[in-house]
C-alpha positions in Angstrom: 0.0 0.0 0.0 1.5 3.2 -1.2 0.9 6.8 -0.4 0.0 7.3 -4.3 -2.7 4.4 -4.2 -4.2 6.0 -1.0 -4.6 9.6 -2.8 -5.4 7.8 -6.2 -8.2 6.1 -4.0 -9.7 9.3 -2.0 -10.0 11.1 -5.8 -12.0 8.0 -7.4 -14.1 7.8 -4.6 -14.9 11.8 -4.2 -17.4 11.6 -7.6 -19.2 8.9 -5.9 -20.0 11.0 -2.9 -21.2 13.7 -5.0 -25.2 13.8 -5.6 -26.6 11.8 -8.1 -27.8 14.6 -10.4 -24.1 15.8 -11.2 -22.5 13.3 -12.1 -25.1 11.2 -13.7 -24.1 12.5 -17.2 -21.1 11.4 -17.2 -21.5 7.9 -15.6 -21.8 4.8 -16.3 -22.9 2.9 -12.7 -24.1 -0.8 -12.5 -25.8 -2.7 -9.5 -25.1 -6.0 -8.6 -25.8 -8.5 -5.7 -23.3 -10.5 -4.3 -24.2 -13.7 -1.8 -22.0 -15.6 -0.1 -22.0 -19.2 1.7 -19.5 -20.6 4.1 -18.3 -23.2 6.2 -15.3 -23.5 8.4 -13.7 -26.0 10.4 -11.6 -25.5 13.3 -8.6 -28.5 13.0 -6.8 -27.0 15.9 -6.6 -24.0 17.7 -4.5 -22.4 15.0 -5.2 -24.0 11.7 -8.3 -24.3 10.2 -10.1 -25.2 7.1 -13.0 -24.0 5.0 -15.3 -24.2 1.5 -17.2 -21.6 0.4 -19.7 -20.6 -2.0 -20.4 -17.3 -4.2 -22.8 -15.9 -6.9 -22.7 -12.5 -8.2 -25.8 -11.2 -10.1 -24.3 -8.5 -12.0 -23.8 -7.7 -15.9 -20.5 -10.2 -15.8 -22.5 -12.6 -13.7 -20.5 -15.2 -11.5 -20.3 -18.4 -10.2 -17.4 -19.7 -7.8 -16.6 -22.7 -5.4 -13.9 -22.7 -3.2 -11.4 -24.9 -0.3 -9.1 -23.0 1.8 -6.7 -23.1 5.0 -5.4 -21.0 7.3 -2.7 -21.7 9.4 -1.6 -18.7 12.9 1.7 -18.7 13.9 1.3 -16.0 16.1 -2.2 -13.9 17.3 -0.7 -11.1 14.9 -0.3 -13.0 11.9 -2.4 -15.2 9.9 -1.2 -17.3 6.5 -3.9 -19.1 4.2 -4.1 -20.7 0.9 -7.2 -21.4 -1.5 -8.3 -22.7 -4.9 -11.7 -21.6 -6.4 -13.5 -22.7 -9.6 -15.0 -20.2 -11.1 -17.8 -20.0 -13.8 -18.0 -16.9 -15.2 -20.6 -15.4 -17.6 -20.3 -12.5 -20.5 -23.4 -11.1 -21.9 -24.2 -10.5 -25.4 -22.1 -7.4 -26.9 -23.3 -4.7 -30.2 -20.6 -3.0 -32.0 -21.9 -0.5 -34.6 -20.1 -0.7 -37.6 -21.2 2.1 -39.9 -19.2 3.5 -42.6 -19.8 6.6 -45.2 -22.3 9.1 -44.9 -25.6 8.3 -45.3 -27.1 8.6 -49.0 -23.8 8.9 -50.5 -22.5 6.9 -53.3 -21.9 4.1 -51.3 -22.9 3.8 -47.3 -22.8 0.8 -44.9 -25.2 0.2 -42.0 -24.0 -2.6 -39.7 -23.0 -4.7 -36.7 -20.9 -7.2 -34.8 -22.5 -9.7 -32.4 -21.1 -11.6 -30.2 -23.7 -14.1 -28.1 -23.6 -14.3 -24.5 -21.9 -17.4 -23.2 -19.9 -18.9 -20.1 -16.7 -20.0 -19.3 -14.7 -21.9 -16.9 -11.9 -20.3 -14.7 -9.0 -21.7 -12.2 -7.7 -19.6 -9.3 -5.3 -20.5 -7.0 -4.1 -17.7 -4.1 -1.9 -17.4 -1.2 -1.9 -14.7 1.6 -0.7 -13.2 4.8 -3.0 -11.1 7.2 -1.4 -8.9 9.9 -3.6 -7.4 12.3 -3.3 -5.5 15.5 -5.6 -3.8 17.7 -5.9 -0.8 19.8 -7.9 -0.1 23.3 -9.2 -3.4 23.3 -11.7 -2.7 20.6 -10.1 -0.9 17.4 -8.6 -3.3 15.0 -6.3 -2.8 12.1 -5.4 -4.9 9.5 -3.4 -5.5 6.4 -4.3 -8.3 3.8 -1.4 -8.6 1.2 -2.7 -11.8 -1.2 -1.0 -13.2 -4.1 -3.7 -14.6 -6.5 -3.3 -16.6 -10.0 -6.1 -17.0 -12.4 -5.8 -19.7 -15.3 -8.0 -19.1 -18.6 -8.4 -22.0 -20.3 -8.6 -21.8 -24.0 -12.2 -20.9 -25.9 -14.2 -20.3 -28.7 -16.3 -17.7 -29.2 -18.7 -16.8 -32.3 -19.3 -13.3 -33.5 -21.7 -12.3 -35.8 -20.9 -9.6 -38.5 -24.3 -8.4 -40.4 -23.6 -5.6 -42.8 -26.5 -3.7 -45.1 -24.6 -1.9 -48.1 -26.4 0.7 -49.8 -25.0 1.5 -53.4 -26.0 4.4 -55.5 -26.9 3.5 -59.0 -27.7 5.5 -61.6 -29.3 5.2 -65.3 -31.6 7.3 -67.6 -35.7 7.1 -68.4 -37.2 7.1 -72.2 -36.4 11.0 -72.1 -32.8 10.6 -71.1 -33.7 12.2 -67.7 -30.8 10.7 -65.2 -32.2 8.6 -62.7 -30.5 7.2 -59.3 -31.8 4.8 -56.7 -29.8 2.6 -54.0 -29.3 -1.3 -54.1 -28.9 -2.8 -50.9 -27.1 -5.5 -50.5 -27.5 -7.7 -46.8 -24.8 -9.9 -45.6 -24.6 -11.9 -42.6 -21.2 -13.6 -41.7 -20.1 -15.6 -38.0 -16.6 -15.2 -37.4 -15.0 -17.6 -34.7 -12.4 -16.4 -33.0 -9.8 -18.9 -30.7 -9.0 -16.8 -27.5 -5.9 -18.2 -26.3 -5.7 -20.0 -22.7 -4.2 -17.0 -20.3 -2.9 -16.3 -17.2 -3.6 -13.5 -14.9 -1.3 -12.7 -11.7 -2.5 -10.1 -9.3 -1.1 -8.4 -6.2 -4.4 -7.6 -3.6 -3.4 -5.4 -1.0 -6.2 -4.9 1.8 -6.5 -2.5 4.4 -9.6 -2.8 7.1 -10.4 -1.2 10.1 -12.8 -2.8 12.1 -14.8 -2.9 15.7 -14.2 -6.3 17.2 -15.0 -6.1 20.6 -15.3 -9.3 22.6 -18.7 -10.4 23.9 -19.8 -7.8 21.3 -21.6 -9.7 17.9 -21.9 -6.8 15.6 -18.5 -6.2 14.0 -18.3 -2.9 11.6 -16.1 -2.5 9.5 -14.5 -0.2 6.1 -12.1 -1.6 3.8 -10.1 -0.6 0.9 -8.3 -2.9 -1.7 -5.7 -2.6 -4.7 -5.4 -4.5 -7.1 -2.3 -5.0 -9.3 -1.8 -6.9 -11.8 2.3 -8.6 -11.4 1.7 -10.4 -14.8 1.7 -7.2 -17.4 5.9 -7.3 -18.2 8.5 -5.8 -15.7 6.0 -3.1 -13.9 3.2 -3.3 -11.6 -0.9 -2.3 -13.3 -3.5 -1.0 -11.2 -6.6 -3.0 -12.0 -9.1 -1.5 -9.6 -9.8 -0.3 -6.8 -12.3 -1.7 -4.2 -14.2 0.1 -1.1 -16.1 -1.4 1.1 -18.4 -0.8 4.5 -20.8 -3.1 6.5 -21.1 -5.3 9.5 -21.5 -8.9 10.4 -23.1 -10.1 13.2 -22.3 -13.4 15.1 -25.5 -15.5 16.8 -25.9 -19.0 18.7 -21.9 -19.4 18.8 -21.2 -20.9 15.5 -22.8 -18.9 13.2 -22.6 -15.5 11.5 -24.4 -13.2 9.0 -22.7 -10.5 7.4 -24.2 -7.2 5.1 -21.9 -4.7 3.3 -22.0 -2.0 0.0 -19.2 -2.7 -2.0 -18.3 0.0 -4.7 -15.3 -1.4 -7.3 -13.5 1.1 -10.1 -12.3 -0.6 -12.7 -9.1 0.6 -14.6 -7.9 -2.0 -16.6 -9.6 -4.7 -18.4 -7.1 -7.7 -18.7 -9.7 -9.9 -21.1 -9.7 -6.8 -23.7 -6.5 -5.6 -22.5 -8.0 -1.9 -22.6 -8.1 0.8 -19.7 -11.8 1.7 -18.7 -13.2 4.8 -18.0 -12.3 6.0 -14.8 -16.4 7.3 -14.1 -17.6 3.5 -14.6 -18.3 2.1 -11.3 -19.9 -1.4 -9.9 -22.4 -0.9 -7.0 -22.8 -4.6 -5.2 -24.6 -5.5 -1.8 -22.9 -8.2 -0.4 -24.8 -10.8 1.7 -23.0 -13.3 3.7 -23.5 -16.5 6.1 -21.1 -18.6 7.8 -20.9 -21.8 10.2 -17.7 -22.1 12.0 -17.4 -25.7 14.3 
């Protein structure tokens, strides 16, 4: 966590603080609902095991199943290691493709489309929490998490439909000139192999949180960076994620949890593109757990 990331991070989130009517020209906000299942074994009084379960209703909708471990050496430091399958899903996409002006000697009206479809991920992640707390109540912690994401190889089908308009011209009985336009419609798929790819991101997490004992409600606020270690010999800032809520612990082994989650994107690895820094994912993030 760098000083720049932290002012990078105050000047994304400012526009989202601003009300709605002045920025809403300029952005580009989607809602999403994020639910979460978990359960977690205690193997000892250090390590412990879990699987968990995700779906995210959102434009990229996702799927993901998951086994980790987590293993304290000391009450200050926590290591884990997981592997999650994820299924991932892309909606249909339009691309206009018009050329020439219209009613010129020759204008196109068309299209590319490429069909929703879904698509199978591996991720495999290690990390290393430190936390420490202050006044018996006040806890502060830093997340640093190494996470590798495999692509496998895939197919995907694009549609190309084009409607060319040519201006023809001849002349009547009088040898008056006449024009009129032939148009000409064409509909071509285009398959295109997207190689298998690897992604390798750098998450670094800082939270500050109430944990109190005898206390069930823990809030909490959160910010993450992530940065992509897999783009050549420098480090990529791929977004930027805040977060606040609370979870709430009942009958011992069990716990709900509610936050808002707002993620910036700034760099789409699939397209390999940066995205505009005013598009923004809203998500409300629902959680349980069972810990035994």
């Amino acid at each position: 966590m760098t000083l720049r990331h932290s002012i990078l991070a105050l000047l994304l989130l400012a526009p989202a603080l601003l009300p709605a009517q002045e920025t809403a020209a300029q952005d580009n906000d989607e809602v999403g609902v994020w639910t979460e299942l978990g359960l977690e074994k205690a193997i000892t009084k250090k390590w412990d095991v879990g699987v968990d379960l995700e779906y995210r209703a959102q434009n990229r909708a996702r799927f993901s199943a998951g086994l980790s471990t987590s293993y304290k050496p000391f009450k200050f430091l926590k290591l884990g290691v997981g592997y999650n399958f994820l299924y991932s899903f892309r909606p249909d996409k339009y691309k206009n493709k018009d050329e020439g002006e219209e009613f010129s000697d020759e204008w196109i009206k068309g299209y590319n489309h490429t069909p929703e479809y879904w698509f199978p991920r591996h991720r495999f992640s290690a990390e290393a929490t430190g936390s420490i707390k202050f006044w018996g109540w006040f806890k502060v912690s830093l997340r640093e998490r190494y996470q590798l994401t495999h692509s496998r190889a895939r197919s995907v089908d694009k549609l190309k439909h084009r409607e060319i308009n040519e201006k023809k011209y001849d002349f009547d009985e009088d040898w008056n000139e006449i024009t009129w336009y032939e148009k000409t419609v064409t509909d071509e798929v285009e398959t295109t192999e997207k190689p298998s790819f690897t992604d390798q991101v750098l998450r670094s997490r800082i939270k500050f949180e109430f944990d109190k004992k005898r206390n069930p409600f823990s809030p909490f606020v959160s910010a993450e960076f992530h940065n992509s270690v897999s783009r050549g010999d420098h480090m990529l800032l791929q977004k930027i994620r805040a977060s606040i809520g609370s979870s709430y612990k009942f009958r011992k082994h069990n716990e709900v949890s509610l936050a808002y989650i707002i993620t910036f994107d700034m760099y789409d690895v699939e397209e390999n593109e940066v995205v505009r820094l005013h598009d923004r994912l809203h998500a409300i993030n629902i959680g349980y757990k069972y810990s035994f």
